[in-house]
SEKE-742782 format. One line per field, with one value per residue (C-alpha): residue number from 0; residue in one letter; z, y, x. Coordinates in steps of 0.05 Angstrom, whole numbers, plus 5000, padded with zeros to 4 digits. Layout:
SEKE-742782
resi	(NUM;...) .
resn	(A;...) .
Z	(Z;...) .
Y	(Y;...) .
X	(X;...) .
***
This chain:
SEKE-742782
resi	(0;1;2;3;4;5;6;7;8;9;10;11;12;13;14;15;16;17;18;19;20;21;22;23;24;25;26;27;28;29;30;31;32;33;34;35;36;37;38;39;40;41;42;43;44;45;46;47;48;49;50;51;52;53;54;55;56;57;58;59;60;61;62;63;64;65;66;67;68;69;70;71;72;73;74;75;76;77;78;79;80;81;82;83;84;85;86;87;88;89;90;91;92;93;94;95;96;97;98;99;100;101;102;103;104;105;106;107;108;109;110;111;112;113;114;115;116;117;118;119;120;121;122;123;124;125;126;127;128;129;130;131;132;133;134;135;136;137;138;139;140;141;142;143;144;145;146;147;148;149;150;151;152;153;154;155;156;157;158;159;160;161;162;163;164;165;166;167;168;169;170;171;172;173;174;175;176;177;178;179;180;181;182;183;184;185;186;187;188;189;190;191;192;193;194;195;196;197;198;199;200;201;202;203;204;205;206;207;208;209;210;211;212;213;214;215;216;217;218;219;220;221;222;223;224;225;226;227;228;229;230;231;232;233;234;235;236;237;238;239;240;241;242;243;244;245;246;247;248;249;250;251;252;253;254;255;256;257;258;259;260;261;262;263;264;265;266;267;268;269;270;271;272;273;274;275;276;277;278;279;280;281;282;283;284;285;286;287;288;289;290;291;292;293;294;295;296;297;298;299;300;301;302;303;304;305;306;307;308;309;310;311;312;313;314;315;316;317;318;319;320;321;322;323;324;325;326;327;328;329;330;331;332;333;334;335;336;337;338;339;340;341;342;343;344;345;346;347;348;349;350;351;352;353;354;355;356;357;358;359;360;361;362;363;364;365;366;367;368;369;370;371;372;373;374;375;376;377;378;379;380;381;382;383;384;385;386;387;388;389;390;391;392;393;394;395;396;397;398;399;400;401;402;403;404;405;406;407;408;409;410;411;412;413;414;415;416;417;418;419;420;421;422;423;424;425;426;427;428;429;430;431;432;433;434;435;436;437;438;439;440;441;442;443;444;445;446;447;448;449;450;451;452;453;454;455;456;457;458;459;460;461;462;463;464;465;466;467;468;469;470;471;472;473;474;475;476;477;478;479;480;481;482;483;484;485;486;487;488;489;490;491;492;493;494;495;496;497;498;499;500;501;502;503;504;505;506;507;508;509;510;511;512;513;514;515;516;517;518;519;520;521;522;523;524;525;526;527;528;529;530;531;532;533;534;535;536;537;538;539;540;541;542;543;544;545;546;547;548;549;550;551;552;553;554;555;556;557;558) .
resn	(X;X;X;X;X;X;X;X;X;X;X;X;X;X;X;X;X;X;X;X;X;X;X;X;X;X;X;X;X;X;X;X;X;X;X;X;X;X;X;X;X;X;X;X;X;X;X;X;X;X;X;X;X;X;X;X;X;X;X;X;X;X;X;X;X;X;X;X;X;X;X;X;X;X;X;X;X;X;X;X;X;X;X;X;X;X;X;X;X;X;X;X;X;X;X;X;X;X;X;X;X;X;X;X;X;X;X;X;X;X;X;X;X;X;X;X;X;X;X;X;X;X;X;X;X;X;X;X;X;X;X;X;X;X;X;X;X;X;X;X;X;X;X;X;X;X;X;X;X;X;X;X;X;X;X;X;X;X;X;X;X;X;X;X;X;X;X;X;X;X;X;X;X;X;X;X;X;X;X;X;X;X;X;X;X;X;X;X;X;X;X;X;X;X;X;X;X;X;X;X;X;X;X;X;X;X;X;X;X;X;X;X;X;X;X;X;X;X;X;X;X;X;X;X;X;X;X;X;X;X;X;X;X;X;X;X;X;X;X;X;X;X;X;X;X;X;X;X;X;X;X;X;X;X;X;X;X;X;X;X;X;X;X;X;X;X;X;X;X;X;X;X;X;X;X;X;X;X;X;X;X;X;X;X;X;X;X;X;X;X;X;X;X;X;X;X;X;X;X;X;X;X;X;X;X;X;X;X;X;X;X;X;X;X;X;X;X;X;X;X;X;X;X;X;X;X;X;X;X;X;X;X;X;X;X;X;X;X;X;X;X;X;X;X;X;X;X;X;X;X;X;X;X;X;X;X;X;X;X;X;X;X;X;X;X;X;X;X;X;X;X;X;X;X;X;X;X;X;X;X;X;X;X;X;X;X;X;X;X;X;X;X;X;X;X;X;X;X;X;X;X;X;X;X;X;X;X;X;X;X;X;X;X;X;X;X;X;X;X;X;X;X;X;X;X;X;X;X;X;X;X;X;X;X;X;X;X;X;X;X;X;X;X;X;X;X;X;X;X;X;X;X;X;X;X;X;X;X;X;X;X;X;X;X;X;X;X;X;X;X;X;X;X;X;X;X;X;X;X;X;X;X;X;X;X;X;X;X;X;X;X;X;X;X;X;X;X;X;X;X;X;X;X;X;X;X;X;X;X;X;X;X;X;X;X;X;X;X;X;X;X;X;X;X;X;X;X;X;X;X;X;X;X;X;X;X;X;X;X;X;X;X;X;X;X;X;X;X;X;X;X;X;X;X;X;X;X;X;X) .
Z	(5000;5018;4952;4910;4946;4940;4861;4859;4892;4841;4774;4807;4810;4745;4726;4758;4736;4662;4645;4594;4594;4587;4520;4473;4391;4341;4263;4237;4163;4120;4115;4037;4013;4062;4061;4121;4149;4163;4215;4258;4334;4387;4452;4519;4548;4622;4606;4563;4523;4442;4380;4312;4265;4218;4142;4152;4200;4262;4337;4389;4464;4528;4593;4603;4670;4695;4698;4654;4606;4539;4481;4435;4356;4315;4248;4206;4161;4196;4256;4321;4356;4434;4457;4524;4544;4607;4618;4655;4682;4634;4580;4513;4491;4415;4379;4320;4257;4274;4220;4213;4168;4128;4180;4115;4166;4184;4112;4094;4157;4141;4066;4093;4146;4100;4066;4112;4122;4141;4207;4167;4124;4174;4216;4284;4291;4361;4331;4312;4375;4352;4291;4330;4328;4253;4247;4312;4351;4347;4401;4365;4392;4379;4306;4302;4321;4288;4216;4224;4263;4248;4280;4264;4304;4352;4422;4462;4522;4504;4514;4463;4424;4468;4523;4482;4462;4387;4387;4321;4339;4412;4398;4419;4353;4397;4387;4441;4419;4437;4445;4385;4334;4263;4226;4152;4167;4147;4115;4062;4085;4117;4095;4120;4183;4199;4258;4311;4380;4416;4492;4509;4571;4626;4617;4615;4560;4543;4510;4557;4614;4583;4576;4598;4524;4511;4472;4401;4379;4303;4294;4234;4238;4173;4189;4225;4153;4118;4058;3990;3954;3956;3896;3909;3872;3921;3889;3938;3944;4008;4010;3944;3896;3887;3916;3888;3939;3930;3981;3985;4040;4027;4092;4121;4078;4100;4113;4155;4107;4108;4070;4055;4008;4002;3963;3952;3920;3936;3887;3873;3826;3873;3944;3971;3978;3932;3907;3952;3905;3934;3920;3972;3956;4013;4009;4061;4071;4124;4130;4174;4193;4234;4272;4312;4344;4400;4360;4295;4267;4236;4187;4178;4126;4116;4067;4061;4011;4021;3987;3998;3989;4054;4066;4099;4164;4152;4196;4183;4146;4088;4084;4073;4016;3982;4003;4051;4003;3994;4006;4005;3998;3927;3861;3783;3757;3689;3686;3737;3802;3848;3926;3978;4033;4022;4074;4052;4087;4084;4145;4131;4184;4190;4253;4269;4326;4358;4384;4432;4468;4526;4547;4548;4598;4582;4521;4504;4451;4431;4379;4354;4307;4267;4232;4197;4146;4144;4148;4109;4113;4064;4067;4044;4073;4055;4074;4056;4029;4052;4061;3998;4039;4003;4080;4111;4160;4119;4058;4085;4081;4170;4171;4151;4177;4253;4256;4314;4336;4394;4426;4396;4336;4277;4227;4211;4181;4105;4088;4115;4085;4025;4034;4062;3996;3952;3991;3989;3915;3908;3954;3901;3841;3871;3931;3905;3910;3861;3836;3783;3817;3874;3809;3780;3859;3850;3782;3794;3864;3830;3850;3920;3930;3936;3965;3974;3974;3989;4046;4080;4163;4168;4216;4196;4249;4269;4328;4352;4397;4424;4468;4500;4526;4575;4597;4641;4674;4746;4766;4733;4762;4753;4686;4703;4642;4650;4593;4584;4532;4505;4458;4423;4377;4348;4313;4266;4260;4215;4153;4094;4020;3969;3917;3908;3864;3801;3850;3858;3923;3995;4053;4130;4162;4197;4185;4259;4295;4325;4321;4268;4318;4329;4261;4252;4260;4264;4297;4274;4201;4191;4135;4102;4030;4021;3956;3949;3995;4049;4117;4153;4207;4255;4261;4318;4343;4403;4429;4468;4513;4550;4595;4617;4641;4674;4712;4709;4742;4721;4770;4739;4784;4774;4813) .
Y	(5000;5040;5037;5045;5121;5139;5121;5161;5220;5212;5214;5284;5310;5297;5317;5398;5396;5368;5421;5462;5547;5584;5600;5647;5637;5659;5687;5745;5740;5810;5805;5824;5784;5729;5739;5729;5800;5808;5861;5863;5892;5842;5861;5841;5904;5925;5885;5898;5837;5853;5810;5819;5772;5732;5726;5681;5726;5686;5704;5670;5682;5646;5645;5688;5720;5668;5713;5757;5790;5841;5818;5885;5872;5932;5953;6020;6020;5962;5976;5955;5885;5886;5802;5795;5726;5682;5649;5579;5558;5499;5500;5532;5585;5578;5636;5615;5662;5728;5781;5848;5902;5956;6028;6069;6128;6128;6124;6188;6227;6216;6245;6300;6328;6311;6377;6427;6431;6501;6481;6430;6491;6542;6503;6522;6571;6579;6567;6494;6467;6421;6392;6320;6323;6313;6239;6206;6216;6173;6218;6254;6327;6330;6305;6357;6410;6390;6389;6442;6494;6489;6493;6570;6586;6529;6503;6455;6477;6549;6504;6524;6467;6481;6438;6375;6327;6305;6245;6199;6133;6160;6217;6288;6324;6392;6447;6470;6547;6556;6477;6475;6416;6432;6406;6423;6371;6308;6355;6310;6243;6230;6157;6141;6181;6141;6100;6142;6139;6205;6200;6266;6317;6291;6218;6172;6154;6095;6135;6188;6227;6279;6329;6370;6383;6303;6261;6233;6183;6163;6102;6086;6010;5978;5918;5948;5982;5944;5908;5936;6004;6062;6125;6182;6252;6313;6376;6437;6506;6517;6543;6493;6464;6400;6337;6268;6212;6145;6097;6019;5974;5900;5880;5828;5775;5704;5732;5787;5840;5894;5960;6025;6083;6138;6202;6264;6325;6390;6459;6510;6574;6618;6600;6611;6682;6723;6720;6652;6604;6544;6479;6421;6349;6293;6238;6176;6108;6049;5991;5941;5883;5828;5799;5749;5739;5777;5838;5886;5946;6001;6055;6119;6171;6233;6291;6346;6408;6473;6537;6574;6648;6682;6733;6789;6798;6861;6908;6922;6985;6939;6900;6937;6976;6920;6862;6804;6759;6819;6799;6856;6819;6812;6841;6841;6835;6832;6803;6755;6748;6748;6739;6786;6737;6663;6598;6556;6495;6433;6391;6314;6269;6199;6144;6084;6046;5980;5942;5886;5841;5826;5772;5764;5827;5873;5916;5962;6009;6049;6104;6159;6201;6260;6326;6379;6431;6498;6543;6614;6674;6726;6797;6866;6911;6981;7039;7107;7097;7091;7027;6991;6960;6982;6983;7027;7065;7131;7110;7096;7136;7128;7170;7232;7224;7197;7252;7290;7359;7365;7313;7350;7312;7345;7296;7315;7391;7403;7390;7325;7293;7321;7282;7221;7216;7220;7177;7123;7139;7119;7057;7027;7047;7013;6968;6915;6914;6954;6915;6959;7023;6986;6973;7037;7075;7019;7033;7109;7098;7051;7083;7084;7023;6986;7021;6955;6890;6822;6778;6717;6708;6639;6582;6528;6468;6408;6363;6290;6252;6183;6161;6099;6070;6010;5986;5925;5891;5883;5844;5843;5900;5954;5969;6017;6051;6081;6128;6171;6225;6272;6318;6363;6432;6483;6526;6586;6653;6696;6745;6720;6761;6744;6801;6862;6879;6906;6928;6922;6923;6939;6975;6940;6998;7019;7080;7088;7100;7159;7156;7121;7073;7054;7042;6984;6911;6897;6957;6917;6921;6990;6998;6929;6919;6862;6810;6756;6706;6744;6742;6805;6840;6796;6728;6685;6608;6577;6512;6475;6400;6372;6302;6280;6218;6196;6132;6118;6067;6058;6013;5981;5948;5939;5997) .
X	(5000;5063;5090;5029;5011;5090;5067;5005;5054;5108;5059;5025;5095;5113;5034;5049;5125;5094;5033;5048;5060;4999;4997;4953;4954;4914;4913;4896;4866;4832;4764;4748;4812;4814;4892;4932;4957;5037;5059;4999;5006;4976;4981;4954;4925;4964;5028;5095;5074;5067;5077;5076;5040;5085;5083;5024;4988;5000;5019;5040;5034;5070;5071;5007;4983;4930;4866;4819;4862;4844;4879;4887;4895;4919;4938;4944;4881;4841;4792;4812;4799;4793;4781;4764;4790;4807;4868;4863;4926;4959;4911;4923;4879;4874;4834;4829;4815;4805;4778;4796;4754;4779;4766;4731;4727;4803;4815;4770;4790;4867;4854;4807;4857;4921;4894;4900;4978;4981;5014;5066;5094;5095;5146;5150;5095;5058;5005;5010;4983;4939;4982;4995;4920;4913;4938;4949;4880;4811;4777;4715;4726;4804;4791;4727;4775;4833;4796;4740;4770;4843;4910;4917;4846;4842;4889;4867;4856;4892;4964;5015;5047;5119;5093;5072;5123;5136;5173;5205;5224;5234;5279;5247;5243;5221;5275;5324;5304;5238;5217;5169;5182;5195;5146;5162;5225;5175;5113;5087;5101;5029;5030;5108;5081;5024;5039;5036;5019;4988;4978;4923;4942;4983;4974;5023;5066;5108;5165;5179;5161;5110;5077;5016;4992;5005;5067;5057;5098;5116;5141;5184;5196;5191;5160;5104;5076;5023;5059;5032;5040;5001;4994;4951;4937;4901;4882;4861;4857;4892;4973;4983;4940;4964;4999;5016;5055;5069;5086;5111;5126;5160;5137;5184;5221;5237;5309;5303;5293;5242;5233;5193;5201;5153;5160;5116;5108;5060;5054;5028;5040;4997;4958;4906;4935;4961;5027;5046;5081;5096;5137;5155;5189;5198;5228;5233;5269;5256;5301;5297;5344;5312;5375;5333;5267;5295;5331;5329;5360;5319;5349;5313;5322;5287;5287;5239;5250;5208;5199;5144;5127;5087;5034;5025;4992;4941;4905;4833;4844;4896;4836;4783;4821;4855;4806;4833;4876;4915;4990;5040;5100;5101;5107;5115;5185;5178;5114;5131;5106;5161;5154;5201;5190;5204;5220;5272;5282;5315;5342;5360;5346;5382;5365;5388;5346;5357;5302;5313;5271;5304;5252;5176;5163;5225;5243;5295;5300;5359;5357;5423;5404;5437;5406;5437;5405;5396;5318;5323;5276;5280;5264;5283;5338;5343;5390;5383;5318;5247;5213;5190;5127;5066;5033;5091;5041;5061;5027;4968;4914;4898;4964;4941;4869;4904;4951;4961;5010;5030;4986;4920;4884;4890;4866;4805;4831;4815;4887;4888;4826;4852;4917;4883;4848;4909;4946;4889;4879;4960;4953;4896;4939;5001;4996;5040;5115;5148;5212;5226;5235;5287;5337;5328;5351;5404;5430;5427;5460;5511;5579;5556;5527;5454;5399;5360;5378;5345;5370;5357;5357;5399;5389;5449;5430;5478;5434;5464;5407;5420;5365;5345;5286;5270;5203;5186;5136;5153;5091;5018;4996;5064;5095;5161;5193;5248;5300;5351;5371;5428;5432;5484;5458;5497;5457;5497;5454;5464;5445;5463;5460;5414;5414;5435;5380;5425;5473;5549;5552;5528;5562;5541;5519;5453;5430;5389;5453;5467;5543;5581;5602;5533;5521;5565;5554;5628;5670;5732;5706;5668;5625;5645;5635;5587;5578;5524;5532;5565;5544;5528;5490;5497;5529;5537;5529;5482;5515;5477;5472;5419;5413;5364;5339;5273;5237;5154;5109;5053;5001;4943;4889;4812;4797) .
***
């Protein structure tokens, strides 16, 4: 009897020590096609535990949390799958074929918005607040606001755009200056852009610490892109009037290999306002090594060209005389319309990231990256002349009709009407830009120098980021992640020379000095002799480092 219950103990050891891992499996197939998907993110909600569907759109789960879990199934351009399931310790949990549909409303919402870019070309303006908005966010009202009312009019909760974090592959793309991201530097590249991540307000996100306007996140991996390639032609009427971009993915090979190209162009003669010629090309590479099932590389490449021609911000009075798509930044040079103000930028951005799977409840990412480019603003300069702006306060008709002697108001004396009328009788007959006479004071001012020239206020930027990223799942219920960052920027200022404007040269002096000493920009140099491409005015550098590093937990319980 003895022997036979030291038998019966034996085979129930070996029964506990022999059940099998938990385990969670499934395939994901598309709906219409009944094709297996590749690339697709399953995750079990409240845990550090992701996977990726393979070429034949299957995952695979071990050593699950015993318990009710949410098993989240995600990919660009499909709707969302939330499983509630119930993990019973030593059984396998087999979920067969699961379905995804095509999201029709993601689709049209993502063309809809893609059209108002206002916020892309007009870099880091304050008032891009709500830019992560346009791509990144399913929540009704940010989406209503984002498309309806518009970055320039709208700010969620009145924060400014400085205290939310833009993030690429976990490197902080918001600028040491003023700590707004630059957002012409992808502009164009909505499909490569896609995946993205945006955490709202103060919540917590899995890339970094945050902030109180919310993160977003765009992830470049190339074997989380839907394999297949995309063409598509928009025509508007906003800052340009056209687009085409094309975009493939490979998705990932049997040997490790996955890439994606996309490419884009946006134009326009003349905006939306008058005399704003346009003309942006992007270009972007993916590639992704898959060293094991444990570790990849990712390479990132990106190139965005702009050009653009601005317009003029107008008080009431411009408007109401010359109607508001007036822009007085422009003018006819022979017959050409040619714009006084234009953005120049281009900034290539290269990344390499190394993803690693340390086990089934830790990851580490690691990400360097390097950008260097330059952003130009051009403009007029004038000495010994009076300003070429057809809305120089003088030529307006409100100066005569506003003026006041002596702090009495005298506008409204028979001599002043009478000017106020001529002058607004000269503002209708030439409120554009007149090119033509700036040569001829140039010519006739010849042996002395330019009277007006065009220039161009220079940003040259060199930034290094490396950056890495841990998360882990200490227990079911606390998720810690935990990263550090540094950063190098040197950032050149300076005025550079565009065109003299028929000239032979220019003389750096100011004419608002006082003294002559106060005239110069360089008392070493006075009154320099400038050529195109010559810096001048000012000139200086801004070299700056920042570390930083940070540690989150996050606790999770059912109340």
């Amino acid at each position: 009897m003895k022997k036979i219950i030291n038998a019966l103990i034996v085979m129930q050891s070996m029964c506990c020590f022999g059940q099998p891992n938990t385990i969670i499996s499934g395939k994901i197939i598309d709906f219409k096609t009944q094709k297996p998907i590749e690339s697709v993110v399953v995750s079990i909600q409240n845990t550090n535990s992701t996977q990726l569907t393979d070429a034949n759109g299957n995952f695979y789960f071990d050593q699950v949390a015993i318990g009710k879990q949410l098993v989240l199934i995600k990919s660009d351009g499909y709707k969302d799958q939330l499983l509630q399931i119930e993990i019973v310790e030593g059984k396998k949990l087999d979920l067969g074929t699961i379905f995804l549909e095509t999201d029709l409303t993601q689709e049209k919402q993502s063309a809809l918005i893609s059209i108002s870019e206002t916020d892309l070309d007009d870099g880091n303006s304050s008032s891009e607040s709500t830019t992560s908005l346009l791509q990144s966010s399913r929540d009704a009202f940010l989406q209503a606001a984002a498309y309806n009312f518009g970055a320039t009019r709208f700010k969620v909760r009145g924060i400014d755009n400085e205290y939310a974090n833009v993030m690429i592959n976990g490197i902080l793309m918001n600028r040491m200056a003023d700590g707004r991201p630059q957002y012409s530097d992808w502009g164009g590249l909505n499909d490569a852009t896609r995946n993205q991540e945006f955490t709202n307000g103060s919540a917590p996100s899995d890339y970094t610490f945050g902030g109180i306007a919310g993160t977003q996140e765009i992830n470049t991996r190339a074997s989380t892109y839907r394999p297949g390639t995309r063409i598509s032609f928009l025509n508007t009427n906003t800052n340009y009037h056209f687009r085409t971009m094309a975009t493939h993915a490979s998705g990932m090979s049997q040997n490790g290999w996955a890439y994606v190209v996309s490419s884009s162009r946006r134009w326009a003669q003349n905006g939306y306002y008058e005399g704003t010629n346009y003309g942006a090309n992007a270009i972007f590479l993916s590639v992704e090594k898959k060293l094991s099932d444990k570790s990849s590389f990712n390479f990132t490449a990106i190139y965005a060209q702009n050009k653009r021609g601005k317009n003029s911000p107008n008080t009431a009075e411009v408007s109401d005389l010359a109607g508001y798509k007036y822009n007085s930044y422009w003018g006819l040079q022979e017959n050409k319309i040619r714009n006084s103000r234009e953005k120049k930028s281009e900034e290539p951005l290269f990344m390499l990231t190394h993803y690693w799977k340390i086990n089934s409840k830790t990851n580490l990412n690691t990400t360097v990256s390097y950008q260097m480019g330059q952003i130009g603003n051009s403009r007029i300069d004038y000495t010994k002349a009076d300003n070429p702006d057809p809305t120089y306060y003088r030529k307006l008709p409100s100066y005569y009709s506003n003026l006041f002697s002596n702090g009495v108001y005298v506008g409204n004396t028979p001599e002043n009407s009478a000017s106020a009328n001529s002058t607004k009788t000269n503002f209708l007959e030439n409120h554009q830009l007149d090119w033509k006479n700036m040569y001829k004071v140039n010519l006739e001012n010849a042996a002395n120098g330019s009277r007006f020239v065009l220039y161009e206020d220079r940003n040259d930027e060199n930034i290094a980021v490396a950056n890495s990223n841990l998360s882990t799942l200490l227990s079911d219920n606390v998720l810690m992640t935990a990263g550090a960052n540094y950063l190098y920027s040197k950032t050149t200022n300076f005025k550079n020379m565009l065109d003299l404007l028929g000239g032979n040269f220019y003389t750096d002096s100011s004419t608002f000095g006082l003294t002559e000493d106060q005239q110069q920009s360089d008392l070493n140099h006075p009154f320099r002799i400038l050529g195109v491409g010559e810096h001048y005015g000012y000139n200086y550098n801004i070299v700056a480092t920042k570390l930083e590093a940070f540690t989150q937990f996050k606790f999770v319980y059912k109340k």
